[in-house]
N, C-alpha and C positions, 0 to 999 in steps of 0.2 A: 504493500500500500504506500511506503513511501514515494516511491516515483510514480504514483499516481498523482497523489500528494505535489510533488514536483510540479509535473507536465499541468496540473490542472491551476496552479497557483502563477503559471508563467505563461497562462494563457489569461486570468484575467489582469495581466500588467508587472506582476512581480518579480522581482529576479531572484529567483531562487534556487537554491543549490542543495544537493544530496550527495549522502557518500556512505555507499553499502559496504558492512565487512560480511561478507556472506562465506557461512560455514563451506558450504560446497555451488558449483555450478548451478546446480537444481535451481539454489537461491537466487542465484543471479538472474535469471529469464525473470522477462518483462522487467526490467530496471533500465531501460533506456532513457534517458534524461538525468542521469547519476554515473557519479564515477564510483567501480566496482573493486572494490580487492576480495579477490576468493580466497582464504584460507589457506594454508600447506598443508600437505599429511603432518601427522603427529610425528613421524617419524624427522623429520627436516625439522631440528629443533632451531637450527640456524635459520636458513628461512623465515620459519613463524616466527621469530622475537622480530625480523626486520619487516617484516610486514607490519609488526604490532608498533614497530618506533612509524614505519610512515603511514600510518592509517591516523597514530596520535597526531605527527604533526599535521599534516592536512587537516585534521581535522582542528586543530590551533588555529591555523590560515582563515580556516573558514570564519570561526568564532568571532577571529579577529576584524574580518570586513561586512561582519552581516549586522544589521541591527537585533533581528530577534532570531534565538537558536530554538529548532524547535527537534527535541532529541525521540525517537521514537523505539521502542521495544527493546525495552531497560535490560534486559537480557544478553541484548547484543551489545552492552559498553565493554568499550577495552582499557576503561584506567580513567581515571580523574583529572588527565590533562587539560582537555579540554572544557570540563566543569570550572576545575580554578585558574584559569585562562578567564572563562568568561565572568566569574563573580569580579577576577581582582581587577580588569578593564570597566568592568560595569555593563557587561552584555545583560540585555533580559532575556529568559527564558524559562521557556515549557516543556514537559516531558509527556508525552502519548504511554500509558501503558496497555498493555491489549489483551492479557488473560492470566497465561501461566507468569508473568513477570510480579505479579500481585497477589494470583490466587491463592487462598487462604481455607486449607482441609477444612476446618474447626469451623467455619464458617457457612461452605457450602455444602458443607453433608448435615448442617443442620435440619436442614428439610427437604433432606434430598436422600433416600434411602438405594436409591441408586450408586450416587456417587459414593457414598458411604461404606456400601458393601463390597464394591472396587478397593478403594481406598485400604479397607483392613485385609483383603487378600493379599496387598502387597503386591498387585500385578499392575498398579496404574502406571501407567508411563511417565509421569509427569510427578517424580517425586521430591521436586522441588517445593510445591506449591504449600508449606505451612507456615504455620506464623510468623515463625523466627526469619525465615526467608523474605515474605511478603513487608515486614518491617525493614529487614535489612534494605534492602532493593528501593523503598521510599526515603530510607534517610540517608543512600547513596546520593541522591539529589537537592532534600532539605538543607542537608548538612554545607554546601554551597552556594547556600541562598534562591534555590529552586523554589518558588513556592507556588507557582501555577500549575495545572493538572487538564490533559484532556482527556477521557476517559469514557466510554460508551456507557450505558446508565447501568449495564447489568455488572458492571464491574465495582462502583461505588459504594456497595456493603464494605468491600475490602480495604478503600482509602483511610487512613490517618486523615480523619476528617478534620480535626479542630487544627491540624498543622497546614492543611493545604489552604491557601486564601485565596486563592481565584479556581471552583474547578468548573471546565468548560465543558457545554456539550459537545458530542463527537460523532460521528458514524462512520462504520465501516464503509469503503470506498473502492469505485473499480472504473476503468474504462467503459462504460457501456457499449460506447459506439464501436470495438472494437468486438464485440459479439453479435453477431446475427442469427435472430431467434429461427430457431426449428419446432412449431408448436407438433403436440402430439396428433398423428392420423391413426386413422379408423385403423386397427390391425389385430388379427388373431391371438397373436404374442409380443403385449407391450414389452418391451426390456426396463428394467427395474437395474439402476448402477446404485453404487453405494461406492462412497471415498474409507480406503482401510489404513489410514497413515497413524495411528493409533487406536488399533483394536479394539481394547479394554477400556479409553476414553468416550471412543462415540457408541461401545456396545453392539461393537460389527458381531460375536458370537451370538449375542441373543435375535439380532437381529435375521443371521441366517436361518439360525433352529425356528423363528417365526416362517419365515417364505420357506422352511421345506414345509413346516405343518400346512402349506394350502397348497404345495404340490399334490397333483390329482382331482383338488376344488378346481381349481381356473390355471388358465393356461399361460406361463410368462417367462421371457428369459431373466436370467438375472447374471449381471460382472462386478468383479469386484476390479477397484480404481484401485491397481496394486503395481508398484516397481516397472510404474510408467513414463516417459518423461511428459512435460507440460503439455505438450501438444500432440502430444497420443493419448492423455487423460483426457482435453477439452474435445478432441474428435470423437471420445466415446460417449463422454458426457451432451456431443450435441445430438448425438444420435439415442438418445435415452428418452421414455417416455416419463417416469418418475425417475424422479430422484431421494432415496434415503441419508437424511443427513447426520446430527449428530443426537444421542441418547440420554446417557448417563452424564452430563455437565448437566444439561438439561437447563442453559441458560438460553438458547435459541438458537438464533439463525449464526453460520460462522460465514470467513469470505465465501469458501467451495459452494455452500448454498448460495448466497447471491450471485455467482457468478453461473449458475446451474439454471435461476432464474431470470439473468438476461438472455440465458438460450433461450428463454420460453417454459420452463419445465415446472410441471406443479412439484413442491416439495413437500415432504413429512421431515416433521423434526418434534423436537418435545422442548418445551418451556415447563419447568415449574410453576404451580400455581403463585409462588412469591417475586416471582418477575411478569409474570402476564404482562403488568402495564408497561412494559418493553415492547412488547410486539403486539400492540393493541388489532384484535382482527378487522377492525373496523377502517383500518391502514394498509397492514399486509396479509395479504392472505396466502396464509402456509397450513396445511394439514399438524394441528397439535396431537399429538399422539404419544400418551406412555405405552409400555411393551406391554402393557393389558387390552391396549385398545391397536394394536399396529396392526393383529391379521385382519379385523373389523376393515380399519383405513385402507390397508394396503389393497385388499380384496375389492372395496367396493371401487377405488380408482382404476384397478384390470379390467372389472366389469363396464364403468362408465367412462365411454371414451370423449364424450360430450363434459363431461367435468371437468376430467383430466385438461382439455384442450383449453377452458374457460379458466382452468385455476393456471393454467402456462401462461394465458394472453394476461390476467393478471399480477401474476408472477413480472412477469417485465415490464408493466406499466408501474407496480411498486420500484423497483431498483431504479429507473429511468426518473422519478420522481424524488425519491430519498437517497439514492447513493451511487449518482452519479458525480464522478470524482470533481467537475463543475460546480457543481451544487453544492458538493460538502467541502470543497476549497473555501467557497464565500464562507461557510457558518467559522472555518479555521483562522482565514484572514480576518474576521470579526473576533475571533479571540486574542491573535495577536494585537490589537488595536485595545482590546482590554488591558496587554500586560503592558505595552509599550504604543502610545499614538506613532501613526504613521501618517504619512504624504503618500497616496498614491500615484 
């Protein structure tokens, strides 16, 4: 999302700059409008430390000539250079966190017996996400004079609320125009994809022991988005008539959904009832679904391909409306203007 971020902020007048450290390749696609450093193997211990000196200073450089830094997925910083760089010049700045960089166990398996039961298995991928982490990771920023936050609303149970003084709305963000919708047609056997990039987080196991239980009911193919590259994922994902997205977080829509819905595609996914008013239906319309109700949902969308087709055509008039990366540049640039006025 950054160099959506980018490209969409420098389309309505701003000069703005990005600079990805992306773990592997994978990361790097769609980062055009940013300059990219991929990673070394672990093995190239020399390498990675000089990557990591020039990723700091460039990113010093940057600090230095921009007015507002705006640092996104706190996960990926490489060291405090560029933090006390910009407190000691007097740069302002804001920090985007986007899930696992915040998420907090203790909090989200409160009422969420899903995630909960992941969680004590020991099999969640994402073992990061507990308190002591979720603090630490906020006062990586605080502690430098950070005190703005933009943050999607389902994420702000987790914020250090009384420490943060400005936090801004945010939405997830895509190109849209760079996808062209394939609504679903009339066909014997819709295909049914699902993205498997963390199993045990989005509940791909429960999810396939559901679609075998209606093997024999109705008829459907189904693929799993597995150890694909970007553009062998989106070609399968265009040719998909639903799409299954994520489970057990069970806080809503993630980008692969949106980006599933500028193809056109009706989506299931499950919201908690303590975030509902995140994805209010009355805005977006995505199939809510716990694992009690999924063969229900999944079954009646194989059978009805006139729904299916209506909830795709809405599916991309919501993304086109809310999280088209235009759109949510202006509500960003209205943030930076909160932390720091600007001239445009």
């Amino acid at each position: 999302m950054l160099s959506v971020t980018v490209r969409s902020l420098r389309e309505l007048g701003f000069e703005a700059h990005g600079l990805i450290y992306a773990r592997n390749w994978a990361q790097s696609n769609e980062s055009d409008g940013c300059e990219v450093i991929v990673e070394a193997d672990r093995k190239q211990k020399i390498e990675r430390l000089r990557q990591k000196v020039r990723t700091a200073l460039r990113a010093a450089r940057l600090v230095r000539d921009v007015d507002v830094v705006h640092w996104y997925n706190a996960l990926a910083a490489e060291g405090p250079l560029d933090l006390w760089l910009a407190q000691r010049i007097g740069r302002k700045g804001v920090v985007e966190f986007v899930g696992g960089d915040v998420r907090n166990f203790q909090l989200a398996s409160a009422d969420n017996p899903y995630y909960k039961e992941v969680w004590d298995s020991g099999k969640y991928e994402y073992s990061e996400e507990t308190p002591e982490h979720s603090e630490k990771v906020q006062r990586s920023f605080l502690k430098y004079g950070v005190r703005s936050v933009f943050a999607h609303e389902t994420l702000k149970p987790f914020l250090l609320a009384d420490e943060w003084k400005v936090q801004l709305p945010c939405r997830w963000r895509l190109d849209v125009d760079r996808f062209v919708p394939k609504f679903s047609e009339k066909t014997s056997e819709p295909l049914i994809v699902h993205m498997t990039t963390a199993p045990h987080c989005k509940g791909t196991f429960q999810v396939e022991a559901i679609l075998d239980s209606l093997r024999g009911k109705v008829n459907f193919r189904y693929e799993r988005i597995e150890g694909k590259t970007r553009e062998q994922a989106l070609n399968l994902l265009r040719e998909a008539d639903i799409y299954l997205d994520q489970f057990v977080l069970a806080e809503g829509l993630g980008v692969a959904a949106l980006e599933a819905m500028a193809l056109g595609k009706p989506v299931v996914s499950y919201v908690k009832p303590s975030l509902e008013y995140c994805w209010p239906p009355h805005v977006v319309n995505f199939v809510n679904a716990p694992f009690e109700q999924l063969a229900e949902k999944v079954q009646w969308l194989i059978e009805d391909h006139e729904s299916r087709r209506r909830l795709g055509m809405a599916s991309r008039d919501y993304v086109e409306r809310f999280h088209d990366g235009k759109i949510v540049a202006k509500l960003i640039a209205e943030g930076y203007e909160q932390v720091l006025p600007m001239s445009r």
